[in-house]
MITOR-567909 format. One line per field, with one value per residue (C-alpha): residue number from 0; x, y, z. Coordinates in steps of 0.25 Angstrom, whole numbers. Example, Ala and Ser with C-alpha at 12.3 -4.5 7.8 and 13.67 -1.06 7.14 Angstrom:
2
i: c(0;1)
xx: c(49;55)
yy: c(-18;-4)
zz: c(31;29)
END
This chain:
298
i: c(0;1;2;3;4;5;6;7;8;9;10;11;12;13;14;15;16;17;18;19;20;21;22;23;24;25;26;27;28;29;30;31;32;33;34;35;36;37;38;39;40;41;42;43;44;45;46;47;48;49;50;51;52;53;54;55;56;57;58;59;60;61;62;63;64;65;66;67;68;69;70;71;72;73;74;75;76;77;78;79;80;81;82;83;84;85;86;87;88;89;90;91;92;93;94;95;96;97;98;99;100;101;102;103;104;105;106;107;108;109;110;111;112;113;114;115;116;117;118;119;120;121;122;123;124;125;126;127;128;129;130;131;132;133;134;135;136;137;138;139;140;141;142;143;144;145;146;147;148;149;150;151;152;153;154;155;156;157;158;159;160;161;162;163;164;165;166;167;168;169;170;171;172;173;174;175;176;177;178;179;180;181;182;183;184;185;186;187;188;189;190;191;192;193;194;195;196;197;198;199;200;201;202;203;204;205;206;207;208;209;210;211;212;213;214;215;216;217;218;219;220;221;222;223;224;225;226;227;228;229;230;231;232;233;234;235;236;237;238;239;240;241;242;243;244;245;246;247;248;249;250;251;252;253;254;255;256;257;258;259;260;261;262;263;264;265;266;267;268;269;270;271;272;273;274;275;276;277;278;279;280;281;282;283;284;285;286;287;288;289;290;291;292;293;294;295;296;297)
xx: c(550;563;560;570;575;578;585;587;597;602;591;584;571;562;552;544;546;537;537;551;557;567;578;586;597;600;610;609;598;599;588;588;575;569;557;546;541;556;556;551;558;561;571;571;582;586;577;580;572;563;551;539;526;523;534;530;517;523;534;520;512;522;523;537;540;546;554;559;570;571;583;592;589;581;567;556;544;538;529;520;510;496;488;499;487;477;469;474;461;459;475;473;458;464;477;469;459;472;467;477;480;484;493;500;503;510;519;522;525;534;542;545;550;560;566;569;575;582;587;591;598;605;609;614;624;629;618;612;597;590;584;577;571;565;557;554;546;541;534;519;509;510;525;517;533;540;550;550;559;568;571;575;583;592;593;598;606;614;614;625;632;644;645;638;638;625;616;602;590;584;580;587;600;612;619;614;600;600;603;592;582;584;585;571;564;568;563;549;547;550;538;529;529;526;514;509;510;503;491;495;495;509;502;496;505;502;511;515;507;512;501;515;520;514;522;518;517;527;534;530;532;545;551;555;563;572;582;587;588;596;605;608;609;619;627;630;634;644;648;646;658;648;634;631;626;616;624;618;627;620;606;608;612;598;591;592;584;572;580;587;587;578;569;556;545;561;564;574;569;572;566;556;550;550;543;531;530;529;517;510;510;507;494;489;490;482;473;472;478;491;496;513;519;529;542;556;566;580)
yy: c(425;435;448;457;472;480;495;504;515;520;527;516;514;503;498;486;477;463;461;463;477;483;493;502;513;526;523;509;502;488;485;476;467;462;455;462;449;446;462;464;480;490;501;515;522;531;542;542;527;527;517;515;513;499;493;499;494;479;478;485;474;461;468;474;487;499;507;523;530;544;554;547;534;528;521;531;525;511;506;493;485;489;476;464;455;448;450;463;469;458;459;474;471;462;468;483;476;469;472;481;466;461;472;473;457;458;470;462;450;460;465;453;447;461;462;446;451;462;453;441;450;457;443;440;452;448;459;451;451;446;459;458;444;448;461;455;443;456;461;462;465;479;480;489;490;493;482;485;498;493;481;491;499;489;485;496;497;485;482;490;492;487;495;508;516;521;518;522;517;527;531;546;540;536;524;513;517;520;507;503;512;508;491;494;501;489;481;488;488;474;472;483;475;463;467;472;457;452;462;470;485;491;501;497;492;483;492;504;513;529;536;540;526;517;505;502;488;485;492;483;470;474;476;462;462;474;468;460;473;477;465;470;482;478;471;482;491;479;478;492;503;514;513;527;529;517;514;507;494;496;496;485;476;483;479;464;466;460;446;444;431;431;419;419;407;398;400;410;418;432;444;448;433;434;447;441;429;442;449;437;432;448;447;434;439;450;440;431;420;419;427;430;437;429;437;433;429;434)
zz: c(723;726;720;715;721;708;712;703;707;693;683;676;665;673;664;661;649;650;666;665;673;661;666;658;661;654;644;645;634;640;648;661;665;678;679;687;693;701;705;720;724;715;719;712;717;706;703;687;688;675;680;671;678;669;677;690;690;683;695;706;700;703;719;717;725;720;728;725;733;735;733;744;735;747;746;746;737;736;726;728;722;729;723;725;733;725;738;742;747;759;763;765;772;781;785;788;795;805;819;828;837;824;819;833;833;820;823;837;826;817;829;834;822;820;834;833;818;823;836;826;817;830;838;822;824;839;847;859;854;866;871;855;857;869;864;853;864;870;859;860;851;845;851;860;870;856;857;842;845;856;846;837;846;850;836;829;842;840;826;818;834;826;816;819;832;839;825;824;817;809;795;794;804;800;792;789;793;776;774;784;778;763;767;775;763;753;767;767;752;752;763;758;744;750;760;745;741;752;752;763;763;767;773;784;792;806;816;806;805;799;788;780;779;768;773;786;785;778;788;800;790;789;802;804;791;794;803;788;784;796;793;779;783;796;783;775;787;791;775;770;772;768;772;771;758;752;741;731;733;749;742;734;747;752;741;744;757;751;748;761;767;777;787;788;791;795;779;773;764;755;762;752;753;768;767;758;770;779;772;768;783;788;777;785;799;795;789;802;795;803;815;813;802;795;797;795;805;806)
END
C-alpha cells in the first residue's frame, strides 16, 4: 500500500480521534482527518505544531516516521518504530553477526547498482556514460579502488553542466545542493522507516560506519536511489527561475520523492514499494537465504 507524506508548515493542533489524525488551525474550529493507517512520513516543519503524544505513538505504532526541521526549516529529527518485526530479536542477531566478506559484497552490490543509476540517468541527459559502466564492472568487493567517488565526481561534474557552471557536490555549497540535501533527508527517512519494517537496525550499517550517525544503514541502502532524486532535482533546476530559497511549492515537489515511479525486479513500481523490496531482500542476504539485494534499475 501507498502511504501518505503529511507536512505541516503552518501552526497546527495534531491529535488523535478513533485511528484517525485530526488537524485543526488557530482560528479555525473545523477539523480535517487522516487515517493513521494510509500515513507513512510526517513532516513538522513549523515549530508552533501542537503534537499530542497519543498520536505519536498511534502513527510510531502503524511504522510512520516523523520527521522535525530545525530553524532553517530543514530535516533535523526522526522518529521511528523500534518494535515494527514480529521477530525483531533474530533480524537484529543475524544482521550484527553479518561477517566482514558479507558486508563488503553488499556494498560492492550497492555501488554498482548507483554508478549504473547515475550513468543511466546521465546517458538519459546526452553525457556519454561509458567510462561509468565500466567502473562500475570494476568494482570489487569492498570498492577497495573507490570507484564509488570517481563515479561521483564525474557525475556531479556533468550533470547540471547545462545549467550551472563549475557545481559542486556538497552539503554547506551552493544551489541546488539545498534541494539535494532536503530530497536526500525525505530519501533516508523513507529507508530508515522501512529497514525498521523489516527488522533491521538502521544503525549498523554494512559500509557506513560513524559513532555520530544513527542511520548508517539506511545510509548505504539508499545510495542507489539517490540519482531519482538527482533527476527531480535536475527537473526543478530546468523548471524553476528561483531555486534559492526551498520554498514551500519546491518542498511539496520534494515530498513526492517516496512515490516516484521507479523499476525494480523488471516491474514499475512507487519508490516507497521499491524500498520495502530492497530491505526485505537486504534482511535475507544477511540470513543466507539469497545472495543480491533487490535494488531498482534506472
Amino acid at each position: 500500500m501507498i502511504k501518505r507524506t503529511l507536512y505541516f508548515a503552518n501552526p497546527a493542533y495534531l491529535s488523535s480521534k478513533k485511528q484517525q489524525l485530526v488537524v485543526r488551525y488557530p482560528g479555525n474550529e473545523e477539523e480535517r482527518t487522516v487515517p493513521i493507517e494510509d500515513i507513512g512520513l510526517l513532516v513538522l516543519e513549523s515549530h508552533q505544531v501542537t503534537i499530542s503524544h497519543r498520536l505519536i505513538s498511534l502513527l510510531l505504532g502503524n511504522n510512520a516516521a516523523i520527521i522535525t526541521c530545525d530553524e532553517q526549516h530543514l530535516p533535523q529529527g526522526m522518529m521511528l518504530n523500534l518494535n515494527a518485526s514480529h521477530t525483531q530479536q533474530e533480524h537484529f542477531r543475524v544482521q550484527v553477526e553479518a561477517s566482514q566478506a558479507l558486508k563488503d559484497r553488499l556494498w560492492k552490490q550497492t555501488i554498482q547498482s548507483k554508478i549504473r543509476n547515475q550513468a543511466a540517468l546521465l546517458n538519459q541527459n546526452g553525457v556519454e556514460v561509458e567510462n561509468m559502466n565500466r567502473w562500475a564492472d570494476k568494482v570489487q568487493n569492498g570498492d577497495p579502488d573507490n570507484f564509488e567517488a570517481r563515479a561521483a565526481a564525474y557525475h556531479w561534474k556533468c550533470l547540471f553542466t547545462d545549467l550551472i557552471q563549475n557545481f559542486k557536490r556538497g552539503q554547506f555549497e551552493g544551489e541546488p545542493n539545498n534541494l539535494l540535501n532536503y530530497g536526500y533527508a525525505i530519501l533516508r527517512a523513507t529507508v530508515a522507516r522501512s529497514l525498521l519494517a523489516s527488522g533491521l537496525l538502521p544503525t549498523f550499517g554494512y559500509h557506513h560506519r560513524n559513532k555520530y550517525n544513527a542511520y548508517c544503514l539506511a545510509d548505504d541502502v539508499m545510495e542507489p536511489y539517490r540519482p531519482y532524486v538527482d533527476e527531480l532535482v535536475l527537473e526543478l533546476v530546468r523548471s524553476t527561475d528561483d531555486y534559492q530559497t526551498l520554498t514551500p511549492a519546491l518542498k511539496q515537489k520534494l515530498l513526492q520523492i517516496p512515490v516516484l515511479d521507479v523499476m525494480i525486479n523488471g516491474k514499475q513500481s512507487p519508490l516507497m514499494l521499491a524500498v520495502q523490496q530492497t530491505t526485505a531482500s537486504l534482511y535475507q542476504c544477511y540470513a543466507r537465504e539469497q545472495k543480491e539485494i533487490k535494488f531498482p534499475k534506472f
